[in-house]
C-alpha positions, 0 to 999 in steps of 0.5 A: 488079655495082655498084661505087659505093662511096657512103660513100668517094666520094660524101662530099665531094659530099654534103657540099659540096651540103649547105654550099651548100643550108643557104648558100643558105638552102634546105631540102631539099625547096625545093632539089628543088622549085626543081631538079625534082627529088625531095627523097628524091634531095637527101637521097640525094645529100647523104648519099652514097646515090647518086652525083653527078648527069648534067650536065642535074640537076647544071646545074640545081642549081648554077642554083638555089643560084648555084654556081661551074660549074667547082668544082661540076663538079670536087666531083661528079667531072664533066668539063665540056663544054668540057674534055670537047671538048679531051680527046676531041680526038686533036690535043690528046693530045700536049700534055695528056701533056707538061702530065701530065709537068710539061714 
């Protein structure tokens, strides 16, 4: 079973790549010829039809419209590679549930 919940959580993302798209002065069908992607997609993903791209097309279109990695990353609800390696490491546990305790 699907439990996207596309109108609730994908709004924000659809929203924030639209701002950027119309701030980079591209159309829809630009974006997606400039990404490789589909331009049924971008209008998918900026209407909240589907959720926020893997990290291969979400690096591609923060490429072509010149976004911010870290702010883009967290508008798509995305862990960055980096961060990704510090959480998954059991040595690190320790610290990130003191730093979630506010100690």
């Amino acid at each position: 079973m699907d439990t996207w919940n596309s109108r609730e959580a994908q709004t924000p993302f659809g929203i924030f790549l639209r701002k950027a798209r119309l701030s980079a002065g591209f159309g829809v069908r630009e974006l997606a010829r400039k990404a490789d992607i589909s331009f049924s997609y971008v209008s998918r993903l900026e209407h909240g039809d589907s959720p926020p791209p893997g990290k291969e097309t979400l690096d591609r279109i923060i490429t072509v419209l010149n976004l911010d990695k870290a702010e883009t990353y967290k508008m798509a609800c995305r862990m960055p590679d980096d961060i990704k390696a510090i959480v998954n490491n059991p040595v690190n546990w320790d610290a990130i549930r003191q730093l979630l305790k506010g100690n």
